[in-house]
TIVEXKOL-560165 format. One record per residue (C-alpha): x, y, z. Coordinates in steps of 0.05 Angstrom, whole numbers. Layout:
N
((X; Y; Z)),
...
This chain:
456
((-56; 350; -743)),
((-29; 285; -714)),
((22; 294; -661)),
((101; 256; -678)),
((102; 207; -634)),
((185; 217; -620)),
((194; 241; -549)),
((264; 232; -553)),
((296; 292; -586)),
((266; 364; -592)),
((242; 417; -544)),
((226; 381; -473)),
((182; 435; -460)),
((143; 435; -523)),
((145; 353; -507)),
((117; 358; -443)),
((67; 418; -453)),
((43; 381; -512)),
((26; 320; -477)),
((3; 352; -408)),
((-57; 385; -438)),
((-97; 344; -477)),
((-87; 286; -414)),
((-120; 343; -375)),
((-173; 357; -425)),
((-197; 283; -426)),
((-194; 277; -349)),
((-233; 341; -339)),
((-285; 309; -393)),
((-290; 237; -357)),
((-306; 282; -290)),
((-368; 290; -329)),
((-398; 246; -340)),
((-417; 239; -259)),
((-436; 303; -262)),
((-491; 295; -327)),
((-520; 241; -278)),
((-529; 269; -221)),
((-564; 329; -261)),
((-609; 286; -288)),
((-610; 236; -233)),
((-630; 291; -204)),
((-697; 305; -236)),
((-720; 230; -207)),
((-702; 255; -132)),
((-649; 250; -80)),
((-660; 178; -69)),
((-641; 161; -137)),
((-573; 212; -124)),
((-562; 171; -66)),
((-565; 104; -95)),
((-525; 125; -151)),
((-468; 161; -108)),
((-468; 98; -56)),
((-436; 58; -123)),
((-366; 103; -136)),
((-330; 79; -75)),
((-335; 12; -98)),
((-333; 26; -176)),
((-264; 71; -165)),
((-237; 9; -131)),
((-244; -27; -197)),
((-223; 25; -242)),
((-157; 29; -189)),
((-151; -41; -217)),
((-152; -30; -286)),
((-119; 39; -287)),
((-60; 3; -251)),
((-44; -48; -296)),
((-56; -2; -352)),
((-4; 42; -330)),
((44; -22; -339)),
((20; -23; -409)),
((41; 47; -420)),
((108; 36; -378)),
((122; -16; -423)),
((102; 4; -491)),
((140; 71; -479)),
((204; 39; -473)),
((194; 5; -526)),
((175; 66; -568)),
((243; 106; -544)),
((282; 42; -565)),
((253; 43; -634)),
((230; -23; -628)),
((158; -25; -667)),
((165; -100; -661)),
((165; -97; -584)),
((114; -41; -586)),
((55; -78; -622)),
((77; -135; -596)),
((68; -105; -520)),
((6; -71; -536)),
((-36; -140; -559)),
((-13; -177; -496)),
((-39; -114; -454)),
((-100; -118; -486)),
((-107; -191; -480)),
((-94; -191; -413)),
((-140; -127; -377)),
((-191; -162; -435)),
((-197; -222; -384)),
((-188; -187; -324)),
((-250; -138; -345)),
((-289; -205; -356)),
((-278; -228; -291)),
((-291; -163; -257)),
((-350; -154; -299)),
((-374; -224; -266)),
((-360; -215; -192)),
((-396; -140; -204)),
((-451; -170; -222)),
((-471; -236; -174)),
((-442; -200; -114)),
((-481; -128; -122)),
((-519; -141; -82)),
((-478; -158; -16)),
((-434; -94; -41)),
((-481; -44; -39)),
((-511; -74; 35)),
((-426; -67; 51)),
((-425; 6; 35)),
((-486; 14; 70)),
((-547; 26; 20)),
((-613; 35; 75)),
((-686; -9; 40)),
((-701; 56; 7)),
((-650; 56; -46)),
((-620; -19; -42)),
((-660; -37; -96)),
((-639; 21; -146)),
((-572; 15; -117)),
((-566; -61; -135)),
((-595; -54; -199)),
((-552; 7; -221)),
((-487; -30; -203)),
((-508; -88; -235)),
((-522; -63; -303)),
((-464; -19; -300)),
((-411; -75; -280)),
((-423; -104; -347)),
((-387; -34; -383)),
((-330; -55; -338)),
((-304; -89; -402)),
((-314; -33; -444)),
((-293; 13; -398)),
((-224; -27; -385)),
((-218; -35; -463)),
((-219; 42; -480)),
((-176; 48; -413)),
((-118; 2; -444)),
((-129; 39; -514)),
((-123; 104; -485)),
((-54; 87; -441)),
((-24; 48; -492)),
((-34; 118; -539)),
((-1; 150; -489)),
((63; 105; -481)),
((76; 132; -557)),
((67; 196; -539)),
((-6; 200; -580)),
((-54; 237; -524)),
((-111; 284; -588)),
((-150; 221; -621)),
((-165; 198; -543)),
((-183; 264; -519)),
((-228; 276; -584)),
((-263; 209; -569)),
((-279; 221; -502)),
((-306; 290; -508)),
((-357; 256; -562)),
((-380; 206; -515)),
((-386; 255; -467)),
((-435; 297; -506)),
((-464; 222; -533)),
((-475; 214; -451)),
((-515; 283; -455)),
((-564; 259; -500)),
((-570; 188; -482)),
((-582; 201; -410)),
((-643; 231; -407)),
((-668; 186; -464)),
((-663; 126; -421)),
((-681; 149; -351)),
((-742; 182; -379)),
((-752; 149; -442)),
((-781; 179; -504)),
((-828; 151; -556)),
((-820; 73; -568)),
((-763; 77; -508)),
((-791; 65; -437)),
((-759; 103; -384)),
((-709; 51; -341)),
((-702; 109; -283)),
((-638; 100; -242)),
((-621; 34; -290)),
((-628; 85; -352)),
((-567; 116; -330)),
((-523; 62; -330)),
((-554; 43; -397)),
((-529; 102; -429)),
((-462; 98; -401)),
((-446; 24; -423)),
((-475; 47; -490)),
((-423; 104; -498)),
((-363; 64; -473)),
((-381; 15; -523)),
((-372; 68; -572)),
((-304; 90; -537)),
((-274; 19; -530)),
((-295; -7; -605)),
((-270; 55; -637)),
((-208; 51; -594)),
((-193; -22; -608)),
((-206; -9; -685)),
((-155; 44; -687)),
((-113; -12; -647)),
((-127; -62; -693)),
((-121; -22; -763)),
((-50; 2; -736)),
((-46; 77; -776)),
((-38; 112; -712)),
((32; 83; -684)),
((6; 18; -660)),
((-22; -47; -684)),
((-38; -100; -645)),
((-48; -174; -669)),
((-101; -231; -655)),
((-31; -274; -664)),
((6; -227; -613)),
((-54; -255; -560)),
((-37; -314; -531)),
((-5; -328; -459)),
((50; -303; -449)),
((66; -312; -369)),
((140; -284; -359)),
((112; -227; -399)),
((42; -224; -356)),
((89; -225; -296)),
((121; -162; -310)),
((60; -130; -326)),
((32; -147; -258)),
((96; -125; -221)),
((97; -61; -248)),
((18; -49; -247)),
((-5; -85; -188)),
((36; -27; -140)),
((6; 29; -184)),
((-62; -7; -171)),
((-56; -4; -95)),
((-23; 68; -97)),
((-100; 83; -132)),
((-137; 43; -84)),
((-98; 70; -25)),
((-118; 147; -51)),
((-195; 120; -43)),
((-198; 80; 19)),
((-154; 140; 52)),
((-207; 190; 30)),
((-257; 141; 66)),
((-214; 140; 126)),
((-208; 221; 121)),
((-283; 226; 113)),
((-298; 173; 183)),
((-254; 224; 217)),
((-290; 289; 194)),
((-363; 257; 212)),
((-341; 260; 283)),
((-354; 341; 284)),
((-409; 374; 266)),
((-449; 379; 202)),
((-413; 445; 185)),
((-349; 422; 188)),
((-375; 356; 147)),
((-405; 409; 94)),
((-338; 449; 99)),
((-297; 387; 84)),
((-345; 370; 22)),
((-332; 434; -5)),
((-253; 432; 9)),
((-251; 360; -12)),
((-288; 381; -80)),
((-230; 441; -94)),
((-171; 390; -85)),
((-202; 338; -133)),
((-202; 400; -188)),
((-129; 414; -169)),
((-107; 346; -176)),
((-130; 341; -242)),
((-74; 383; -283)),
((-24; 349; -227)),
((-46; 279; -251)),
((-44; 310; -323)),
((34; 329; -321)),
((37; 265; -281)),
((9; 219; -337)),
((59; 262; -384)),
((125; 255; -350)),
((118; 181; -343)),
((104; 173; -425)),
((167; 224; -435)),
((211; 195; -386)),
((196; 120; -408)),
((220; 135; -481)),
((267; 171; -463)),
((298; 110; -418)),
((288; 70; -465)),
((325; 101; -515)),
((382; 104; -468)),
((366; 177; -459)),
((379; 180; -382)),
((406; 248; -382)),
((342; 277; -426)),
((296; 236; -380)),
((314; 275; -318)),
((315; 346; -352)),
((242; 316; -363)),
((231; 310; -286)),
((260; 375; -263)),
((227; 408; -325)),
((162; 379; -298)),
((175; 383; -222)),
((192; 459; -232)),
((118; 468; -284)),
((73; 438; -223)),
((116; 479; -167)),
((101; 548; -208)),
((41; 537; -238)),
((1; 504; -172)),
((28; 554; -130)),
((0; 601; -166)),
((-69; 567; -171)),
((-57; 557; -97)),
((-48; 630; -82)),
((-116; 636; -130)),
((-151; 600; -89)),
((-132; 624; -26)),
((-140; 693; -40)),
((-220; 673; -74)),
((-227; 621; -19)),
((-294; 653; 18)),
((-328; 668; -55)),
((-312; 597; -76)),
((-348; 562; -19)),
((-402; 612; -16)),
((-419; 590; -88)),
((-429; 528; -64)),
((-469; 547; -1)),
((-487; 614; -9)),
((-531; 624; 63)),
((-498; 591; 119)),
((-445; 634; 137)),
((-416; 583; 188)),
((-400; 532; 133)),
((-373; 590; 86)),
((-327; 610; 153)),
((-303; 541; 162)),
((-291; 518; 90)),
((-258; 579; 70)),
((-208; 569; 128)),
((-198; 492; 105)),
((-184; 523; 33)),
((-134; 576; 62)),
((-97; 524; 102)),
((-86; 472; 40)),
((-87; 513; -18)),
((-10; 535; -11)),
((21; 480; -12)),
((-11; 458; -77)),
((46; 463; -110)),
((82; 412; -65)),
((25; 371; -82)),
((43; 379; -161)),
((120; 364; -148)),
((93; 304; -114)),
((60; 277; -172)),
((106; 299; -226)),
((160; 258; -184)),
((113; 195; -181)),
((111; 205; -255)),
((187; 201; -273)),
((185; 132; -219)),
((132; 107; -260)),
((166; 124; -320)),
((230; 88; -305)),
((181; 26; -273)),
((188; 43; -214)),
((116; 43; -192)),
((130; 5; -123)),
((169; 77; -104)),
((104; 115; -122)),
((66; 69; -83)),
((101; 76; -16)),
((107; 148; -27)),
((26; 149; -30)),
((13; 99; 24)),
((66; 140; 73)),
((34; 207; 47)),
((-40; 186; 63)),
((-42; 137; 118)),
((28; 145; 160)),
((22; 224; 156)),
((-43; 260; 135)),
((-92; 210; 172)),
((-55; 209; 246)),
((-39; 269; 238)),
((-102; 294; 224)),
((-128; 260; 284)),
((-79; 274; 344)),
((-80; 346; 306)),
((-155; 348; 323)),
((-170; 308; 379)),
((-111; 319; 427)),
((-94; 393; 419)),
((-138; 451; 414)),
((-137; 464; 342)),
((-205; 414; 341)),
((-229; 405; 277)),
((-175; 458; 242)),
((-125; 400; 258)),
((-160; 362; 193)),
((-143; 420; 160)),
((-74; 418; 168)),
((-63; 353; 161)),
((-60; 368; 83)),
((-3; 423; 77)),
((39; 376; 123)),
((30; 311; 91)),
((39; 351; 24)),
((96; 382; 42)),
((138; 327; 77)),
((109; 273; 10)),
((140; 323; -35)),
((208; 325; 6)),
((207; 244; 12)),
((195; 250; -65)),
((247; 304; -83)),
((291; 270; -41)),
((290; 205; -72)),
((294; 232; -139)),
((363; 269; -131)),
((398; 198; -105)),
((389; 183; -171)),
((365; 110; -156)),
((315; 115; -210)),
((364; 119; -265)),
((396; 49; -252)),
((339; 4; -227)),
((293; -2; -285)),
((255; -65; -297)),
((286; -111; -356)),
((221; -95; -406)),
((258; -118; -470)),
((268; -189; -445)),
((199; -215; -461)),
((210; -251; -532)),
């Protein structure tokens, strides 16, 4: 049944709940696609896992990019949707399009000619800079159709319309499955590419994403239609689209090159406590996912509801939200903790020094998950009301002011040693989500939103 796209009135709850969890869904399904490579990557050897992993720092940069200035889109096209303005809506969603169209272009070309020098920058040894290079090359070219089902699937989500996404990324997904041993094998009259196959058969399935995304665009039926007339430029409009994108881009880019940073600073103990990290590090990207999901959610609620002059609905939203992630990641928190040494055992199951030290790094971090989800949910209402500069310096202060110096006087100037990583997490959690909370009760948020129905 196809969700009403009115966030305005009704059951927050229902609102929110009903959003939240197909968002997860789909971001649980894009996690795997990495993981159906690497299984079948696999199967060539650990070089080609290598040269194939030694891409994603790099590649997440570039989705940061896009996913920043998509979230502008859906910023945009929400308010647009609470103020009933279809006009604005459609109007909104072609210039998006237009716009991370060219921008994919251009990324496409610099992923390509500068490979590469990339892959020699992240530090790919002779015996997988050739596989490396040639993997990022081909698979810089599905940067446009990767950005394309990107804007299709936040503009969907500034009208509140999160199913026909979800259901087209969980067919590509099994698409992937059978495509990517096809083509780094081969079968019959189709030669086996090796690590290149790969990226073969994931340009060919977001192909598939981003045309039937853009033909649901483009045939309008499902609460949007955007117009080859509506795509022109526009610059007062582009403007505002970079102002409220560019600081959600950074706030993404920030999350990677901190992991980096976090990762430099682990390598300086043993290989244990490097293992125990990976394991740790692996947990937290599973929590974040339903914290991103009810992130993603409260931004689409709270922009219609702003821009229907709903201000008072908007922050029930929030607190609604806020008070979902405290419960409910708590509890997942207090899961974890309690299942810690099983959990890393599964992933190591005979070295009992790495299943000591990552189930202590899970039973440090995993209360204050909930903090974490607060955190988000918050960044979520600031997006919502445009405000993605706020989320942005709440990230940046989060990652690199507290956890990372933190971490490090923690663990090389008092005895805690490498445990002082460990805690870096619940305390740069913990004070984010009071920076966050604290913010959110001035009320600033309510007044300061950007002027997004000026752009006629």
């Amino acid at each position: 049944m196809e969700q009403k796209n009115n966030l305005v009135e009704g059951k927050i709850l229902n609102s929110l709940l009903g959003l939240a969890f197909p968002i997860i869904m789909a971001n649980i399904l894009q996690t795997m696609y990495q993981l159906i490579d690497t299984f079948w990557l696999g199967r060539l050897g650990a070089n080609a896992v290598a040269s194939v992993s030694l891409s994603f720092p790099i590649l997440f940069l570039v989705l940061s990019l896009g996913g920043g200035l998509t979230l502008g889109g859906t910023v945009i096209v929400s308010q647009h949707k609470g103020a009933g303005d279809q006009k604005m809506v459609n109007y909104a969603a072609s210039q998006t399009v237009f716009v991370i169209f060219f921008i994919s272009i251009f990324l496409a070309l610099v992923g390509y000619f500068l490979s590469d020098p990339l892959m020699r920058l992240v530090g790919a040894s002779p015996e997988i800079l050739s596989d490396s290079v040639t993997y990022f090359k081909v698979s810089s070219w599905g940067f446009i159709f990767l950005f394309m089902f990107f804007v299709y699937q936040s503009l969907m989500r500034g009208i509140g319309n999160v199913l026909i996404p979800m259901y087209i990324v969980l067919a590509t997904v099994i698409l992937n499955l059978i495509l990517d041993p096809l083509f780094i094998f081969g079968y019959g009259s189709i030669p086996g590419y090796g690590v290149a196959g790969a990226a073969i058969a994931s340009i060919i399935t977001q192909g598939v994403s981003a045309v039937a995304g853009m033909w649901i665009l483009f045939r309008g039926k499902r609460g949007i239609k955007i117009k080859f007339s509506h795509m022109k430029f526009d610059f007062p409009w582009i403007k505002n689209l970079f102002i409220i994108g560019i600081p959600s881009s950074l706030d993404q880019s920030s999350r990677a090159t901190a992991m980096t940073a976090m990762v430099m600073l682990v390598t300086s103990f043993s290989s244990d406590v490097v293992a125990a990290y990976g394991i740790g590090a692996r947990i937290l990207s599973l929590v974040i996912v339903p914290a991103l999901g009810l992130s993603i959610a409260t931004t689409s609620l709270v922009g219609q509801n702003i821009g229907a002059d709903r201000i008072d609905r908007a922050e029930k939203a929030g607190d609604l939200g806020a008070l979902i992630a405290a419960i409910g990641l708590t509890f997942l928190g207090m899961l974890l903790f309690f299942f810690a040494e099983p959990l890393t055992r599964f992933f190591v199951p005979d070295d009992e020094n790495v299943i000591r030290i990552g189930a202590k790094f899970i039973k440090i971090m995993a209360p204050s998950f909930g903090l974490l989800g607060v955190q988000q949910v918050l960044n979520g209402v600031f997006n919502g009301a445009g405000l993605t500069t706020v989320s942005m310096f709440i990230s940046i202060l989060t990652l690199w002011i507290i956890r990372f110096p933190t971490g490090f006087i923690l663990s090389h100037k008092t005895p805690l040693d490498y445990e002082g990583i460990w805690w870096a997490f619940p305390i740069s959690n913990a004070l984010a989500a009071i920076i966050a909370f604290v913010y959110y009760k001035r009320g600033t948020w309510k007044t300061k939103q950007p002027k997004v129905f000026n752009f006629e």
